[in-house]
C-alpha positions as CSV (number, residue, x, y, z in Angstrom):
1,X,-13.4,-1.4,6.3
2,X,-14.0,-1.3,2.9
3,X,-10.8,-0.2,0.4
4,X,-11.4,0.7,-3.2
5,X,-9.6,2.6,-6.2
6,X,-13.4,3.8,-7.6
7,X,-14.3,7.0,-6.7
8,X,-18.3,5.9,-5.3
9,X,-19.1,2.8,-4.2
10,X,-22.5,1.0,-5.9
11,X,-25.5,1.4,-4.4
12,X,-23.9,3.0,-1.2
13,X,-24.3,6.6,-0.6
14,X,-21.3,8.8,0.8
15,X,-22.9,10.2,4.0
16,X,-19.1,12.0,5.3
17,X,-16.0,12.4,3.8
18,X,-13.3,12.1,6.1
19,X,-11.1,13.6,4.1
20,X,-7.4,12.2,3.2
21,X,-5.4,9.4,4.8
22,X,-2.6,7.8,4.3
23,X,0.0,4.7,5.4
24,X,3.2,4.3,4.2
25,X,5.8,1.3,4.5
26,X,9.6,1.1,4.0
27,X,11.2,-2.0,3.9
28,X,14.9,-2.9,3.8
29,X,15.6,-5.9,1.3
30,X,17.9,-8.2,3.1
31,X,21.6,-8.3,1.2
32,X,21.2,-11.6,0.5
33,X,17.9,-11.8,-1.1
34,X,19.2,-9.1,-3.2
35,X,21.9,-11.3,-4.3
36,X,19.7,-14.2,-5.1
37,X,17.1,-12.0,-6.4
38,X,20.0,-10.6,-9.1
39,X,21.2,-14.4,-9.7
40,X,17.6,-14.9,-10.7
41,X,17.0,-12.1,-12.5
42,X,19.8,-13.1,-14.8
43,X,18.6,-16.5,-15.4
44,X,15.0,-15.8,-15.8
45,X,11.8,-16.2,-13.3
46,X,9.8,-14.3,-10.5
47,X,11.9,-13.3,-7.7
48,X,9.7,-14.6,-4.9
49,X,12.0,-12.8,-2.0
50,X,10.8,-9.3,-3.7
51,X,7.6,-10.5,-4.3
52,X,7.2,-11.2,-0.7
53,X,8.8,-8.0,0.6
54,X,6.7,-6.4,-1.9
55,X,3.6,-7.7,-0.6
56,X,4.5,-7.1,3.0
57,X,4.9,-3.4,2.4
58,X,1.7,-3.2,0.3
59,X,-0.1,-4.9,3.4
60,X,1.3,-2.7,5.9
61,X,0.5,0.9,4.2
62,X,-3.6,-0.1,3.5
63,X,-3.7,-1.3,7.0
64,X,-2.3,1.9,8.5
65,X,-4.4,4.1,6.0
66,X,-7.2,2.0,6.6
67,X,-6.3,2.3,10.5
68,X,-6.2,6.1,9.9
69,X,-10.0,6.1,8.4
70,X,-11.2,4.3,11.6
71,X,-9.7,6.9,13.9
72,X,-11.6,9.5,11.9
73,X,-14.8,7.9,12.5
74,X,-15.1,6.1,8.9
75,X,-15.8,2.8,7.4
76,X,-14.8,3.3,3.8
77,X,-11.6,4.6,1.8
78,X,-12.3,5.3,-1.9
79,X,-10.2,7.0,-4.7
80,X,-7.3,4.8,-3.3
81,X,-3.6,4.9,-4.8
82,X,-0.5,2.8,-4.3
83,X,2.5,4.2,-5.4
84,X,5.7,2.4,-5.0
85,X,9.2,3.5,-5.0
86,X,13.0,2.8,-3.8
87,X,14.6,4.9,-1.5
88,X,17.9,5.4,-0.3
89,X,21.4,5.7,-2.5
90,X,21.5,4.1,-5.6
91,X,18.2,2.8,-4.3
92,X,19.8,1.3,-1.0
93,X,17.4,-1.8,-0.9
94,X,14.8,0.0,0.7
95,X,11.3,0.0,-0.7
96,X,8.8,2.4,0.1
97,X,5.0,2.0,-0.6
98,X,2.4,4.5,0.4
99,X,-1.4,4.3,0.0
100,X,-3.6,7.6,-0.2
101,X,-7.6,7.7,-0.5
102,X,-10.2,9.4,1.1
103,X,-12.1,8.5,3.9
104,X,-15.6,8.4,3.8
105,X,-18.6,7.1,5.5
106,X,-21.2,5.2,4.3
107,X,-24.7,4.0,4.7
108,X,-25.7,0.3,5.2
């Protein structure tokens, strides 16, 4: 499956559009990590706990828009978009990213 942000792909032509798909992932941040992630964040340096979790959820919402393309009969996404938020009060330690795009066939 190819995934891209671009609108056409080069040198392929769009033979279907599948029209839009999605995934989206929510992930709780364990209490913990959050502590050690704040102890970090005072002291300087990448908080490698959030990057993880971060990563995770990014992982998990292409693969279920990607998964969402297939079932429509296409082998391309374009136009994609990641947009990433916290959920939950006072942001509650949850983390929700969601991928959109548009399916689409192409040639060769």
């Amino acid at each position: 499956m190819l995934i891209t942000t671009t609108n056409t792909i080069e040198g392929r032509a769009i033979s279907e559009y599948g029209g839009i798909v999605t995934g989206e992932a929510i992930l709780g941040a364990n209490i913990f990590r959050d502590f050690f992630a704040s102890i970090r964040d005072i002291v300087g340096g990448r908080s490698g706990a959030y990057e993880k979790v971060l990563k995770e959820a990014r992982e998990t919402a292409l693969e279920e828009m990607a998964a969402e393309a297939a079932a429509r009969g296409c082998n391309a996404v374009i136009g994609v978009d990641l947009d990433y938020e916290t959920v939950g009060t006072d942001g509650g330690g949850m983390l929700m990213v969601s991928a959109s795009g548009t399916a689409v066939k192409i040639a060769g």
